[in-house]
TORKOL-4160 file (C-alpha; in steps of 0.2 Angstrom, whole numbers, padded with zeros to 4 digits, m for minus):
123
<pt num="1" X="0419" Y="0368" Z="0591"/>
<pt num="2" X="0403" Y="0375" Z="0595"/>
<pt num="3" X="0404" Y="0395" Z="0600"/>
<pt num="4" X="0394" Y="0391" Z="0615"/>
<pt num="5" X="0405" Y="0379" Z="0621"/>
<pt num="6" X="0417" Y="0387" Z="0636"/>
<pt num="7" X="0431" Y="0380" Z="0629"/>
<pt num="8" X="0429" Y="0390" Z="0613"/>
<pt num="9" X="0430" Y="0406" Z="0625"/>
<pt num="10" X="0445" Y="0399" Z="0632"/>
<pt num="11" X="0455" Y="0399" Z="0615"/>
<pt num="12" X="0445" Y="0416" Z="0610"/>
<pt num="13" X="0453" Y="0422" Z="0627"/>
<pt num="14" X="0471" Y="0416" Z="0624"/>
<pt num="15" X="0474" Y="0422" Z="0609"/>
<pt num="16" X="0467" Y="0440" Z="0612"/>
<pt num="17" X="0481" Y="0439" Z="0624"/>
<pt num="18" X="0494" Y="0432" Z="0615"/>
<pt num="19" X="0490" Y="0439" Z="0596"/>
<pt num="20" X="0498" Y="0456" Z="0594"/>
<pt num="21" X="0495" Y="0467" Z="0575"/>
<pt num="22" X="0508" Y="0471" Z="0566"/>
<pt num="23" X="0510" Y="0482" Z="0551"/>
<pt num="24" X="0514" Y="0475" Z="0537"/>
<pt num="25" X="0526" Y="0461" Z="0536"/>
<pt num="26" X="0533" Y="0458" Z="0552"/>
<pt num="27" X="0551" Y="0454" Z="0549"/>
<pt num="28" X="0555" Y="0476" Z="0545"/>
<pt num="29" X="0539" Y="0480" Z="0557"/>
<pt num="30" X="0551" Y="0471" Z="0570"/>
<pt num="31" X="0567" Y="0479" Z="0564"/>
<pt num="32" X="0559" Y="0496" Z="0565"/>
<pt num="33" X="0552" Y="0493" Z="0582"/>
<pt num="34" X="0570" Y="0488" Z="0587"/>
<pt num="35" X="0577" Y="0504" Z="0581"/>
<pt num="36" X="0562" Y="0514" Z="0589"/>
<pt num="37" X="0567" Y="0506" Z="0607"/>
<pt num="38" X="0585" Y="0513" Z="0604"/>
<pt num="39" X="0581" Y="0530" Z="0600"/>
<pt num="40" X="0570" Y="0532" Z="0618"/>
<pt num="41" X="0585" Y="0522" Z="0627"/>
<pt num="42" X="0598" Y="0531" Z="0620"/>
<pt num="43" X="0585" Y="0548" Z="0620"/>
<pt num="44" X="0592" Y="0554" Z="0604"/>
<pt num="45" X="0595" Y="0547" Z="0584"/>
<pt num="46" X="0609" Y="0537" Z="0586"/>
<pt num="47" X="0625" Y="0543" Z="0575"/>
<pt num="48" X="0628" Y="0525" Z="0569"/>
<pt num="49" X="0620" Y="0506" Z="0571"/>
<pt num="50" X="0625" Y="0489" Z="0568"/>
<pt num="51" X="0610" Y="0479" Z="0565"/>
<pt num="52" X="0616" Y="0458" Z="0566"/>
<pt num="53" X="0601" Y="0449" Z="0558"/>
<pt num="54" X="0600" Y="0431" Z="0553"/>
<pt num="55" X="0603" Y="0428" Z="0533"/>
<pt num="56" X="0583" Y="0423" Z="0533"/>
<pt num="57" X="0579" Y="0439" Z="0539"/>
<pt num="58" X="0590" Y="0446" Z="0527"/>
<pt num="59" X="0581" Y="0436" Z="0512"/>
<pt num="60" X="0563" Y="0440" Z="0521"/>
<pt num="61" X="0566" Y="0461" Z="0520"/>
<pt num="62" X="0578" Y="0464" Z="0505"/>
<pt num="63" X="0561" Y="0467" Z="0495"/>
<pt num="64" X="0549" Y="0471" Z="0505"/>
<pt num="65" X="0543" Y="0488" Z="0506"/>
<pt num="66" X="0544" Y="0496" Z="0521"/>
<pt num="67" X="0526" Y="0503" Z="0526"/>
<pt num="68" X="0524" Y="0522" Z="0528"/>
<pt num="69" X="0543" Y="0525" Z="0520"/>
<pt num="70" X="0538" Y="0533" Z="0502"/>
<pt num="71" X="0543" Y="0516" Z="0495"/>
<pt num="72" X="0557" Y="0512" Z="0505"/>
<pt num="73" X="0565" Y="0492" Z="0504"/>
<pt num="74" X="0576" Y="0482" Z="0516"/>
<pt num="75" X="0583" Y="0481" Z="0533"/>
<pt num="76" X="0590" Y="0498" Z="0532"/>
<pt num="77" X="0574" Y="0507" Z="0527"/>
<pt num="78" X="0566" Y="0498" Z="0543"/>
<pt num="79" X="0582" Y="0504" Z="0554"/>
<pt num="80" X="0577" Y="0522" Z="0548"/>
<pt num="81" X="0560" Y="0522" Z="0550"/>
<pt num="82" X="0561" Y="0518" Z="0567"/>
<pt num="83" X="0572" Y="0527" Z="0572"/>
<pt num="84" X="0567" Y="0544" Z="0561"/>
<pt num="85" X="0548" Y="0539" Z="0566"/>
<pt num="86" X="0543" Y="0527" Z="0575"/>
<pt num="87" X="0534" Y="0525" Z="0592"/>
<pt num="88" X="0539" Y="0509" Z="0603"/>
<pt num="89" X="0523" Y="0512" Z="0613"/>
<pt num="90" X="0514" Y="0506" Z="0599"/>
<pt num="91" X="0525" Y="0490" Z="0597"/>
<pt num="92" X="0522" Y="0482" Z="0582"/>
<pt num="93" X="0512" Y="0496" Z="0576"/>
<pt num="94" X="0529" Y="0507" Z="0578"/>
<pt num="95" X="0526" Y="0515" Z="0560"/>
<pt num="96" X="0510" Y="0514" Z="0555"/>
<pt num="97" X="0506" Y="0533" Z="0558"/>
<pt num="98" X="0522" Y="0539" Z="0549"/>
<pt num="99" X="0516" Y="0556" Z="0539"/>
<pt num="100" X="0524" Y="0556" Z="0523"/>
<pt num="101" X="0531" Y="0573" Z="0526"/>
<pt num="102" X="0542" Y="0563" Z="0536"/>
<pt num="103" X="0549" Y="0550" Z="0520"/>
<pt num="104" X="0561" Y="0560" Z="0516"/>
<pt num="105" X="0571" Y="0563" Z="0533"/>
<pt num="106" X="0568" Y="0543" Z="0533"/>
<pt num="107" X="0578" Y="0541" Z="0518"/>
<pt num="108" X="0592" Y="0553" Z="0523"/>
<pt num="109" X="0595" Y="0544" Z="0537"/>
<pt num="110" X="0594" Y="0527" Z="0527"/>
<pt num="111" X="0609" Y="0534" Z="0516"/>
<pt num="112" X="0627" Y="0533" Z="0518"/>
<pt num="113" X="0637" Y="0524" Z="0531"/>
<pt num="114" X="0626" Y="0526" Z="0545"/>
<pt num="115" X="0617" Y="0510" Z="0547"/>
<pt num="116" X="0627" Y="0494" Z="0544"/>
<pt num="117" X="0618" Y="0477" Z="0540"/>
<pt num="118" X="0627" Y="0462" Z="0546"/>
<pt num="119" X="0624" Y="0443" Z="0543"/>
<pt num="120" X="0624" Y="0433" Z="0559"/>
<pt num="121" X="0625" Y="0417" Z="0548"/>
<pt num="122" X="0641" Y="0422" Z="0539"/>
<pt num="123" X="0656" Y="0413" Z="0544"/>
């Protein structure tokens, strides 16, 4: 398709509308973004959360590092994150200005039986 056609324009316009960044790979990024929403509901850390995520989002995040996390992995690390860090102004970019003096309060609050993970596909 040829840029000047209006059609072209049309698509360029649709997905500037629809397209929205993330940081990093999507399936934590959402996680943490969840958890960030909480925190301003609720105003305050919460003292425990049960996250209930598909068994594919349990596959797609038990490796991945967690951006802005000191290294952090998994579902629990995105948990933490968001809610230790994490602006839900910024959506999907909920962690992407984490300082790093900050990695350590994250992985506290990662620790213990704080944050549970469970599998909505298990029977």
């Amino acid at each position: 398709m040829d840029k000047t056609d209006q059609r072209y324009h049309h698509f360029v316009q649709i997905l500037r509308e629809e397209l929205v960044p993330a940081m990093g790979c999507t399936e934590p990024i959402a996680i943490a973004y969840a958890a960030a929403r909480l925190r301003a509901v609720l105003g305050a850390r919460p003292e425990k959360i049960r996250a209930e995520v598909s068994g594919n989002i349990i596959k797609n995040v038990k490796s991945v590092i967690v951006p802005n996390t000191g290294g952090l992995k998994g579902i629990r690390a995105a948990v933490a994150a968001g809610v230790v860090a994490g602006d839900p102004d910024r959506i999907l970019q909920v962690i992407s200005d984490v300082p790093a003096q900050l990695h350590p309060d994250i992985a506290a609050y990662a620790q213990g039986e704080r944050i549970t993970v469970k599998d909505i596909d298990a029977v």
